[in-house]
SESE-413957 format. One record per atom (N, C-alpha, C): residue number from 1; y, x, z; residue in one letter; atom name. Coordinates in steps of 0.001 Angstrom, whole numbers, plus 524288, in hexadecimal, padded with zeros to 5 digits. Atoms other than C-alpha are relative to their C-alpha. Example, Ala and Ser with C-alpha at 12.3 -4.5 7.8 and 13.67 -1.06 7.14 Angstrom:
# residues 2
[1; [7FB5A; 8037A; 80000]; "A"; "N"]
[1; [7EE6C; 8300C; 81E78]; "A"; "CA"]
[1; [804B0; 80384; 80000]; "A"; "C"]
[2; [7FB5A; 7FCCC; 7FFC4]; "S"; "N"]
[2; [7FBDC; 83566; 81BE4]; "S"; "CA"]
[2; [80442; 7FCFE; 802DA]; "S"; "C"]
***
This chain:
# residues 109
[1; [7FC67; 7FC81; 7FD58]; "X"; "N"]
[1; [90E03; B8796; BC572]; "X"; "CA"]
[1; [80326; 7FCD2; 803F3]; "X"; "C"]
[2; [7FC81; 801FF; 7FAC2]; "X"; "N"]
[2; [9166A; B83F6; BD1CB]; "X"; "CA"]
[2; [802E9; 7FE5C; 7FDBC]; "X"; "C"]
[3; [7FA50; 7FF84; 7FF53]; "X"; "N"]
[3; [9232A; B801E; BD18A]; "X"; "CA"]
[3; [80473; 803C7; 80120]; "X"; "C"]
[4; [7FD20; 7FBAF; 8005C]; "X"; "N"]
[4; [92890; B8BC1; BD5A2]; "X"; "CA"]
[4; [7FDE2; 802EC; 7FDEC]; "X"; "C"]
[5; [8016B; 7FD1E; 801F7]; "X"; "N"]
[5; [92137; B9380; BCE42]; "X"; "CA"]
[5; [800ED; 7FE80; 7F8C2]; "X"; "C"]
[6; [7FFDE; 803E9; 804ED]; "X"; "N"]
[6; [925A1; B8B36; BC21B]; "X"; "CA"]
[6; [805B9; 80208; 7FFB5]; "X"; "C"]
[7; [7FA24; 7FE12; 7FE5A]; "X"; "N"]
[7; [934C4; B8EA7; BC7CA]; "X"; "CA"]
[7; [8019A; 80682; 7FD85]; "X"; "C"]
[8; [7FF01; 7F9D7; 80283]; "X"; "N"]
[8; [93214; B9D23; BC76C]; "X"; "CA"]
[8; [7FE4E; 8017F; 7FA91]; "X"; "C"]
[9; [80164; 7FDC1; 8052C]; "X"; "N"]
[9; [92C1C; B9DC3; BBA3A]; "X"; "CA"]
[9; [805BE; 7FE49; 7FDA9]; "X"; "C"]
[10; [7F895; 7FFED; 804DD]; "X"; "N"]
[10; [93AB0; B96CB; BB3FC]; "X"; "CA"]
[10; [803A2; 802A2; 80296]; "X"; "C"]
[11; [7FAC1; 7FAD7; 7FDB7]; "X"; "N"]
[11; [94205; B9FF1; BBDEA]; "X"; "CA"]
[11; [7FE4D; 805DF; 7FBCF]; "X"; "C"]
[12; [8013B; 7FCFC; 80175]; "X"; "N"]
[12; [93A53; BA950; BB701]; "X"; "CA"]
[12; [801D3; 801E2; 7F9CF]; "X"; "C"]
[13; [80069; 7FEA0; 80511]; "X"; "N"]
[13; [93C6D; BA559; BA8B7]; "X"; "CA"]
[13; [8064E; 7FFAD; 7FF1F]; "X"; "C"]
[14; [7FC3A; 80016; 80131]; "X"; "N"]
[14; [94AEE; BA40F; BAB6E]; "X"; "CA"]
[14; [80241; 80737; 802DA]; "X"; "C"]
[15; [7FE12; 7FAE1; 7FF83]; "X"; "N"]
[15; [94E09; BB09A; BB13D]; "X"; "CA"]
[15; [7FE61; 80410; 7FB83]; "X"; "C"]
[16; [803D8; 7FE08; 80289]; "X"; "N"]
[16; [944A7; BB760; BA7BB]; "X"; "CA"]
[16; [80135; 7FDC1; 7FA61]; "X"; "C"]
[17; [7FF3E; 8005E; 804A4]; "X"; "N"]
[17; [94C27; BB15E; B9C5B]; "X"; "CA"]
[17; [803C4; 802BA; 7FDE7]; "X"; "C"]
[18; [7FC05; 7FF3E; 8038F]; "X"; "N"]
[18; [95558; BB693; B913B]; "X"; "CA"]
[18; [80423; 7FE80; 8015B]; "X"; "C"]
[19; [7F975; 80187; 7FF52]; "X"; "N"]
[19; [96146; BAE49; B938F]; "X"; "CA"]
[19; [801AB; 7FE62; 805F0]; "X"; "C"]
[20; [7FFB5; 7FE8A; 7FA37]; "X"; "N"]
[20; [9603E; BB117; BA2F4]; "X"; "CA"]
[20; [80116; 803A5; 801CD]; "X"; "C"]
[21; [7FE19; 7FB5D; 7FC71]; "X"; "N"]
[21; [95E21; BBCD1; BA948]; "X"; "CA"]
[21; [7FCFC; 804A2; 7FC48]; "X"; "C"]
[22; [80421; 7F9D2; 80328]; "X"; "N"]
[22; [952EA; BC581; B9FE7]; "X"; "CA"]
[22; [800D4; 7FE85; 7FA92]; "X"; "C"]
[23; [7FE58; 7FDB7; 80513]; "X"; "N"]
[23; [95518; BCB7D; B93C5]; "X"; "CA"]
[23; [7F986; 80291; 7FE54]; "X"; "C"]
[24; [80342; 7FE62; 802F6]; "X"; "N"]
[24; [94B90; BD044; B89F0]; "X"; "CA"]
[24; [7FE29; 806D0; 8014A]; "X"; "C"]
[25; [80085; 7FC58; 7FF6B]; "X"; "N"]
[25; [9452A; BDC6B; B8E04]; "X"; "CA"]
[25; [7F994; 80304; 7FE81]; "X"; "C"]
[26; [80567; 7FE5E; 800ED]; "X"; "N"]
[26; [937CD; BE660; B8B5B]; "X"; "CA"]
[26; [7FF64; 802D5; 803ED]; "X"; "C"]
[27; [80356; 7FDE2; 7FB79]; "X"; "N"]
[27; [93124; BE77B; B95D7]; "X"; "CA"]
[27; [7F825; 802B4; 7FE7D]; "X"; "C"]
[28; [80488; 7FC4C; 800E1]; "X"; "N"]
[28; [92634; BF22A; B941B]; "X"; "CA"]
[28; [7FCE4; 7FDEF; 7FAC7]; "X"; "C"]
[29; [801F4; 80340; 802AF]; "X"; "N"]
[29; [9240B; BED24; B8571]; "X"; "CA"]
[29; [8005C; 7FA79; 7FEF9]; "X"; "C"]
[30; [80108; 80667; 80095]; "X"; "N"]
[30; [924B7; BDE86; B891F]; "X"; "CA"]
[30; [8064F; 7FDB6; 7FF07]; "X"; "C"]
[31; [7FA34; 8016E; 7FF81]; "X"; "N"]
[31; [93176; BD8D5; B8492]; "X"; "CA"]
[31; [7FF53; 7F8F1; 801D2]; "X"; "C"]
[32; [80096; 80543; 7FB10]; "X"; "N"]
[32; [934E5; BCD6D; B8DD2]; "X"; "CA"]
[32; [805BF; 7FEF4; 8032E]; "X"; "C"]
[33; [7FC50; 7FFB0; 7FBD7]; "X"; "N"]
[33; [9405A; BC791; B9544]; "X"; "CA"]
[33; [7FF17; 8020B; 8062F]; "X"; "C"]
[34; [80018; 7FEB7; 7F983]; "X"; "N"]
[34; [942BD; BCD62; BA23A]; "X"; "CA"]
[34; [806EC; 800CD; 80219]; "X"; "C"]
[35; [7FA21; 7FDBC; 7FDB0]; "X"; "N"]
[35; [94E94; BD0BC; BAAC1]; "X"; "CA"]
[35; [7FF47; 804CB; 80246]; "X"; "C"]
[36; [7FF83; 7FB54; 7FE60]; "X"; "N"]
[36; [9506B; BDEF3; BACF2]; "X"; "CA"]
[36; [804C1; 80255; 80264]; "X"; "C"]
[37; [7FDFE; 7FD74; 7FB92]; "X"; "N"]
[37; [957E5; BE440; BB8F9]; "X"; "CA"]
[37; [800A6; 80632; 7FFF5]; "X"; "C"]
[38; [7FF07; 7F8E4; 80065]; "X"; "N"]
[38; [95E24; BF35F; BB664]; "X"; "CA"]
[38; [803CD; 7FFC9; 80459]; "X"; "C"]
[39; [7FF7B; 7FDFC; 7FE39]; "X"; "N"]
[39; [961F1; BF973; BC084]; "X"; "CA"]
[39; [80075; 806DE; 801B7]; "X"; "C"]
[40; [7FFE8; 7FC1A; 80036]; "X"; "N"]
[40; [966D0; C07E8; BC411]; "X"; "CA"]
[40; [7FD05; 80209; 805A4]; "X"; "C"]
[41; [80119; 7FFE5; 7FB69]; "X"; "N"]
[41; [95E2A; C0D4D; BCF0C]; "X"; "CA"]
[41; [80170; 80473; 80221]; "X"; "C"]
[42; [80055; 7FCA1; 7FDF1]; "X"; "N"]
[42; [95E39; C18BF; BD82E]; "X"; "CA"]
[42; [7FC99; 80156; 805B5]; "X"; "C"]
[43; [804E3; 7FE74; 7FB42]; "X"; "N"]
[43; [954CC; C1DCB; BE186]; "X"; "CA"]
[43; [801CD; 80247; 802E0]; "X"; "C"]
[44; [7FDD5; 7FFCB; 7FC83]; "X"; "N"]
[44; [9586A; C1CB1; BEF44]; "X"; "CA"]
[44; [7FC79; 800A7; 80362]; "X"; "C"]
[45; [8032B; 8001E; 7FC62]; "X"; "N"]
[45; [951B0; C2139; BFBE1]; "X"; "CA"]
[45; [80166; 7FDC2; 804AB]; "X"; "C"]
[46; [80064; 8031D; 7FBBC]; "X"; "N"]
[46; [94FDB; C1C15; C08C7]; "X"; "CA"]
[46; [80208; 80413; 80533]; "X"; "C"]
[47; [7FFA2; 7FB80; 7FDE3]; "X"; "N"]
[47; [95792; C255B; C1195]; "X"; "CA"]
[47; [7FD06; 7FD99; 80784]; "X"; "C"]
[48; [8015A; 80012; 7F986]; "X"; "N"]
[48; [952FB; C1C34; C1EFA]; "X"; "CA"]
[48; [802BB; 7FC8B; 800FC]; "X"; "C"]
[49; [7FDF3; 803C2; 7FDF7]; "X"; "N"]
[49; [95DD8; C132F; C1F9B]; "X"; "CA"]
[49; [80319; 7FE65; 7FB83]; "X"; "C"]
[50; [7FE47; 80030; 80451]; "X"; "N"]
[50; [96370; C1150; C10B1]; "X"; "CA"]
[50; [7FD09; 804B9; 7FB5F]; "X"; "C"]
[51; [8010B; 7FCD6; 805C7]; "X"; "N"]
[51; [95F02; C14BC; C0341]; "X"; "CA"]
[51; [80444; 80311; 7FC51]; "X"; "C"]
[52; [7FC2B; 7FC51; 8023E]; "X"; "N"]
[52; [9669C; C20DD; BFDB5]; "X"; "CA"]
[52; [7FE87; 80074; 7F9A7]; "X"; "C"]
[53; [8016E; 7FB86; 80412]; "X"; "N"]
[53; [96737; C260F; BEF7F]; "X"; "CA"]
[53; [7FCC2; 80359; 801F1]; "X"; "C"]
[54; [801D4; 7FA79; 80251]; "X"; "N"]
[54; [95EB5; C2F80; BE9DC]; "X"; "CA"]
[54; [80118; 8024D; 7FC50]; "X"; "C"]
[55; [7FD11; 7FC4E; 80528]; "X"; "N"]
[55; [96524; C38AF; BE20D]; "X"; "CA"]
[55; [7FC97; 80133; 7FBBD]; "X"; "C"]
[56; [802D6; 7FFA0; 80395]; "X"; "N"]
[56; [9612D; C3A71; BD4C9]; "X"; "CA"]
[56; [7FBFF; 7FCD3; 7FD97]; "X"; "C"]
[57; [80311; 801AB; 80219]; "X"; "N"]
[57; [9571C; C2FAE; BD2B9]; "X"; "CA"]
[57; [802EF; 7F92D; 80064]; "X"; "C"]
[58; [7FE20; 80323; 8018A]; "X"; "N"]
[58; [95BD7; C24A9; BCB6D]; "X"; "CA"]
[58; [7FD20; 7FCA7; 7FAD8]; "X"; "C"]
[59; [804CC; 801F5; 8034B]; "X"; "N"]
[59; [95698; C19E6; BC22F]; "X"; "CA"]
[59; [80313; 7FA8B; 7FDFB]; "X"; "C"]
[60; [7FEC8; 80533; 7FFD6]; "X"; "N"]
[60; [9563C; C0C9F; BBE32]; "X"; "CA"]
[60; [7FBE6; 7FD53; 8022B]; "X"; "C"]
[61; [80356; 804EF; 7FE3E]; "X"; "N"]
[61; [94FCF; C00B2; BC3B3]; "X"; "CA"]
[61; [800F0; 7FA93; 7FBA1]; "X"; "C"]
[62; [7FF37; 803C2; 8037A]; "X"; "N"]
[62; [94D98; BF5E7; BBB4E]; "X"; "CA"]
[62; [7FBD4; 7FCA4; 8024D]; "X"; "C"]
[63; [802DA; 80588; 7FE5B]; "X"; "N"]
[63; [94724; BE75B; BBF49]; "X"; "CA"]
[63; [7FF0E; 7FD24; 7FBAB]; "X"; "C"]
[64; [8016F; 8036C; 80538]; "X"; "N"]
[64; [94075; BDF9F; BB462]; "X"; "CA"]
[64; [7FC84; 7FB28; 80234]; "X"; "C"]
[65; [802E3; 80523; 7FE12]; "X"; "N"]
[65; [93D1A; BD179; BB6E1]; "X"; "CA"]
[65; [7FFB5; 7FED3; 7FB2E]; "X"; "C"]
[66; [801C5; 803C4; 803CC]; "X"; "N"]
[66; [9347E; BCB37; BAD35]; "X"; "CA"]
[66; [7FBA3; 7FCE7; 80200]; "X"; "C"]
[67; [80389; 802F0; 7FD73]; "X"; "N"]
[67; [92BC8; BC02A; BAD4B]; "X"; "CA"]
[67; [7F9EA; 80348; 7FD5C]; "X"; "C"]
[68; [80444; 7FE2E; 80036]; "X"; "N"]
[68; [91E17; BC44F; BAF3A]; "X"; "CA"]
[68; [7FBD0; 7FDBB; 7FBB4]; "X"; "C"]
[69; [801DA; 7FFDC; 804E0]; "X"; "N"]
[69; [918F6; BBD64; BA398]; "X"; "CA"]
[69; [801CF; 80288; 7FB5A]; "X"; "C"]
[70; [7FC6B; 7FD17; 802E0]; "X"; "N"]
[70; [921DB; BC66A; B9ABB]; "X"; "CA"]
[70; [7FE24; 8041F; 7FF81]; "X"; "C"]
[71; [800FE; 7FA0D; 7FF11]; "X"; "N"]
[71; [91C1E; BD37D; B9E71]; "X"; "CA"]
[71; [7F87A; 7FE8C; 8002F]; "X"; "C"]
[72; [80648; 7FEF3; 8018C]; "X"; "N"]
[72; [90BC0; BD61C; B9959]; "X"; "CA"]
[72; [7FE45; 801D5; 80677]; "X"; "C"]
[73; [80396; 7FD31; 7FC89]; "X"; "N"]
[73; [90A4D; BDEE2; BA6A1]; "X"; "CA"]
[73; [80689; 7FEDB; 803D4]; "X"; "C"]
[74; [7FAD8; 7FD7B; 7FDFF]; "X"; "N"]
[74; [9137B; BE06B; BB3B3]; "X"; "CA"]
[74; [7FDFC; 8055D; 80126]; "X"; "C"]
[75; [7FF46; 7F9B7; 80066]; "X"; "N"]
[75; [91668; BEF69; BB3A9]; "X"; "CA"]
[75; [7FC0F; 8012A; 805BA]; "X"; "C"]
[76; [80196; 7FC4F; 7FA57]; "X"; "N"]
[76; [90FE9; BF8D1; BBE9C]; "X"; "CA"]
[76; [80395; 80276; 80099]; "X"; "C"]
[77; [7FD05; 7FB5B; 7FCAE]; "X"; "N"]
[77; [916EE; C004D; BC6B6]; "X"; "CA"]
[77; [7FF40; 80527; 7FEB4]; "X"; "C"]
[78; [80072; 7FA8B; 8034B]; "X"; "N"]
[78; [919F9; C0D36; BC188]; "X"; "CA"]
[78; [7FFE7; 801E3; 7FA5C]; "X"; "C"]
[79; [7FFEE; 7FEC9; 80639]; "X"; "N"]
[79; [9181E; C0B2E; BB355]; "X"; "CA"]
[79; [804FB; 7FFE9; 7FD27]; "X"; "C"]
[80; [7FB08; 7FEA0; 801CA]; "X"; "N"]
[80; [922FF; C0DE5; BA8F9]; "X"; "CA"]
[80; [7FEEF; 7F916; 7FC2B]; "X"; "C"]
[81; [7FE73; 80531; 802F6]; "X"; "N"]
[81; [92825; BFFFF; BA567]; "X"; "CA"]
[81; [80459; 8001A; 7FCDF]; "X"; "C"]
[82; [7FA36; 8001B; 803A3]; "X"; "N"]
[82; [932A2; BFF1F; B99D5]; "X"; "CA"]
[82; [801D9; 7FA32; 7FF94]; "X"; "C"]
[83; [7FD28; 80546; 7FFE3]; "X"; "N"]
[83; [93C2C; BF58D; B9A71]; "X"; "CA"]
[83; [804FB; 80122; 7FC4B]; "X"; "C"]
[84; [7FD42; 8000C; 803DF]; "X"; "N"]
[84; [9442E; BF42E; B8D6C]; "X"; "CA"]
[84; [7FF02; 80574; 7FF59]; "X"; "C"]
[85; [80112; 7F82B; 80250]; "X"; "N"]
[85; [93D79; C0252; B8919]; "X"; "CA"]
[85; [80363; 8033D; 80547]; "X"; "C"]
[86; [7FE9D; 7FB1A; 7FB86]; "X"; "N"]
[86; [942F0; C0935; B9544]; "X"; "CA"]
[86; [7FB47; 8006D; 802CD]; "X"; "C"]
[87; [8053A; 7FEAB; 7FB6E]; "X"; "N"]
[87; [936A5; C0E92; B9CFF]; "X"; "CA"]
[87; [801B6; 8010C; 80559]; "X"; "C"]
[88; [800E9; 801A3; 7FA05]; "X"; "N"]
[88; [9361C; C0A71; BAB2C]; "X"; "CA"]
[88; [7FCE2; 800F6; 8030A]; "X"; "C"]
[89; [804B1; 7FFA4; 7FD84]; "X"; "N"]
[89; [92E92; C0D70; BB698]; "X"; "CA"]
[89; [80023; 7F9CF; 80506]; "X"; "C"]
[90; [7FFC3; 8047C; 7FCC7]; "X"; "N"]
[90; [92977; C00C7; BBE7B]; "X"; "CA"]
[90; [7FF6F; 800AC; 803D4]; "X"; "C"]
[91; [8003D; 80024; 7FD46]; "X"; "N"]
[91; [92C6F; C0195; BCACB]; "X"; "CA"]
[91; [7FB50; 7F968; 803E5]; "X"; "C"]
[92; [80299; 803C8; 7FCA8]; "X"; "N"]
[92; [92603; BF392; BD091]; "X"; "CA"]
[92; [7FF3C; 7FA33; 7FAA8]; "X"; "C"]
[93; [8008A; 80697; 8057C]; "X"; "N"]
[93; [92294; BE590; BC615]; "X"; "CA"]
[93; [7FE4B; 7FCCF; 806CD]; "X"; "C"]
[94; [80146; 804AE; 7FCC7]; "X"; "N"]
[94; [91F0B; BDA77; BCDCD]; "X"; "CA"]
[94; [800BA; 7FC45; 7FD30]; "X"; "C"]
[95; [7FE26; 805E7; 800CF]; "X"; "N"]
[95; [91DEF; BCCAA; BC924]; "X"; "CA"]
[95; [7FCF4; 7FAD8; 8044F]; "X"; "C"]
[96; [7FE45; 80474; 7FCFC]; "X"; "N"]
[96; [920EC; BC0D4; BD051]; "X"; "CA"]
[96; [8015F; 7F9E2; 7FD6C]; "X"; "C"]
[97; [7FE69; 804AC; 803C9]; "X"; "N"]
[97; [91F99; BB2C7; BCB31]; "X"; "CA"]
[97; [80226; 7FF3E; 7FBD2]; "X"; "C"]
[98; [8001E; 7FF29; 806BD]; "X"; "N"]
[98; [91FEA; BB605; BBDB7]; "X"; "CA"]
[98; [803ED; 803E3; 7FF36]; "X"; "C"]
[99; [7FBA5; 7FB9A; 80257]; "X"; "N"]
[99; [92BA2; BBFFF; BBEC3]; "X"; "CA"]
[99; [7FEA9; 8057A; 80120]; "X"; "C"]
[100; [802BE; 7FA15; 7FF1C]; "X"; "N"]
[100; [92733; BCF9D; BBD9E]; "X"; "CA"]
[100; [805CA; 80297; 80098]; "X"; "C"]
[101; [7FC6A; 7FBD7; 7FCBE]; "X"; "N"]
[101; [930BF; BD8CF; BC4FF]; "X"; "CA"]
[101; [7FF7B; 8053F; 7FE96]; "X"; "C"]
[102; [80067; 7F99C; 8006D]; "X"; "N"]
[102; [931D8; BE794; BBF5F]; "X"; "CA"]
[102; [80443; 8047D; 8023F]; "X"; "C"]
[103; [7FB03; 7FC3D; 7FEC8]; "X"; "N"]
[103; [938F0; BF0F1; BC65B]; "X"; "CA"]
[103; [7FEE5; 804A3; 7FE6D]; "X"; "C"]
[104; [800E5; 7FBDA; 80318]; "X"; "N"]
[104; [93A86; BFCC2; BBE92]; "X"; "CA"]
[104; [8032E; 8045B; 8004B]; "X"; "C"]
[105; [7FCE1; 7FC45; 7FFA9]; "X"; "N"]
[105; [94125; C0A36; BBE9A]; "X"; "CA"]
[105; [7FFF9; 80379; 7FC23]; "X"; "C"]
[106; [7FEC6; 7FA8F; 805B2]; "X"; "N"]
[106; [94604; C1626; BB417]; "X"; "CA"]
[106; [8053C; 80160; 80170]; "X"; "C"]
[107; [7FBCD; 7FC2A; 7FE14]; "X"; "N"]
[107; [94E49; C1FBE; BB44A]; "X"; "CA"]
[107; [804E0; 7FE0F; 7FD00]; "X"; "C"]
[108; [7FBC1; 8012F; 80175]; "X"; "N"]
[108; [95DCF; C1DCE; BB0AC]; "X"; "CA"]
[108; [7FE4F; 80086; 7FA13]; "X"; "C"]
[109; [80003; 80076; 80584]; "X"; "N"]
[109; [95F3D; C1956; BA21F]; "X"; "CA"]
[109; [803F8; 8046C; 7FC78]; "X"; "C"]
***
């Protein structure tokens, strides 16, 4: 392995630890550290020169970084992912030098 590619794997195992930034979580079945990002969203349109509210449609957004040896599969787009037993829909996964990216959405808790 490189040198920098040696860098990002212990950037990896320190963000991605317990007494850092991720906590113990079940991701679709797999229990695993990750860091999970909640957020309240709302769906905004594009009037032409600023993004307005849309009345009535509201949600959450949630971001789950784990390392990509942690997780059996990364999600597809569209499927219902549970994260700590709440069912999710996956908006986008991606992984990137060992770290998998889920951006996810559901309706207010």
């Amino acid at each position: 392995m490189s040198e920098f590619k040696d860098m990002v794997s212990a950037d990896l195992d320190i963000f991605v630890n317990g007494d850092e930034f991720a906590e113990d979580h079940d991701l679709n079945g797999t229990l695993c550290k990750a860091v999970v990002d909640t957020m309240d969203s709302q769906e905004n349109f594009y009037t032409g020169q600023t993004y307005e509210p849309y009345g009535g449609i509201s949600g959450r957004l949630i971001k789950v970084y784990v390392k990509a040896s942690d997780l059996p599969e990364i999600p597809a787009e569209g499927m219902v992912f549970r994260v700590d037993d709440e069912p999710l829909i996956v908006n986008k996964a991606s992984e990137e030098m060992g770290m998998v990216v889920i951006l996810l959405h559901g309706s207010e808790g």
